[in-house]
Steps between C-alpha positions, in 0.01 A plus 500: 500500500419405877117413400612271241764312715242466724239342272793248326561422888135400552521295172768295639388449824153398396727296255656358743223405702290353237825318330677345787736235242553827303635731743632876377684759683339718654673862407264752341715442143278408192821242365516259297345213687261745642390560147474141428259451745250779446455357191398178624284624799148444406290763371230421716727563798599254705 
């Protein structure tokens, strides 16, 4: 469980960083809005 907390935690903070009007928390928990905005990070990366 701790690897994938981790890897949701890197999501949001390279969320975060690329997505500054579209902040999420940053907690290691794949929620809802996390979700939402895996699906609309782009495939290529960002």
């Amino acid at each position: 469980m701790w690897v994938i907390g981790t890897a949701v935690l890197a999501f949001q903070r390279l969320w975060n960083r690329h997505n500054p009007n579209e902040q999420i928390d940053e907690d290691g928990a794949c929620g809802p809005v996390t979700q939402e905005k895996l699906n609309k990070s782009p495939v290529e990366g960002f």
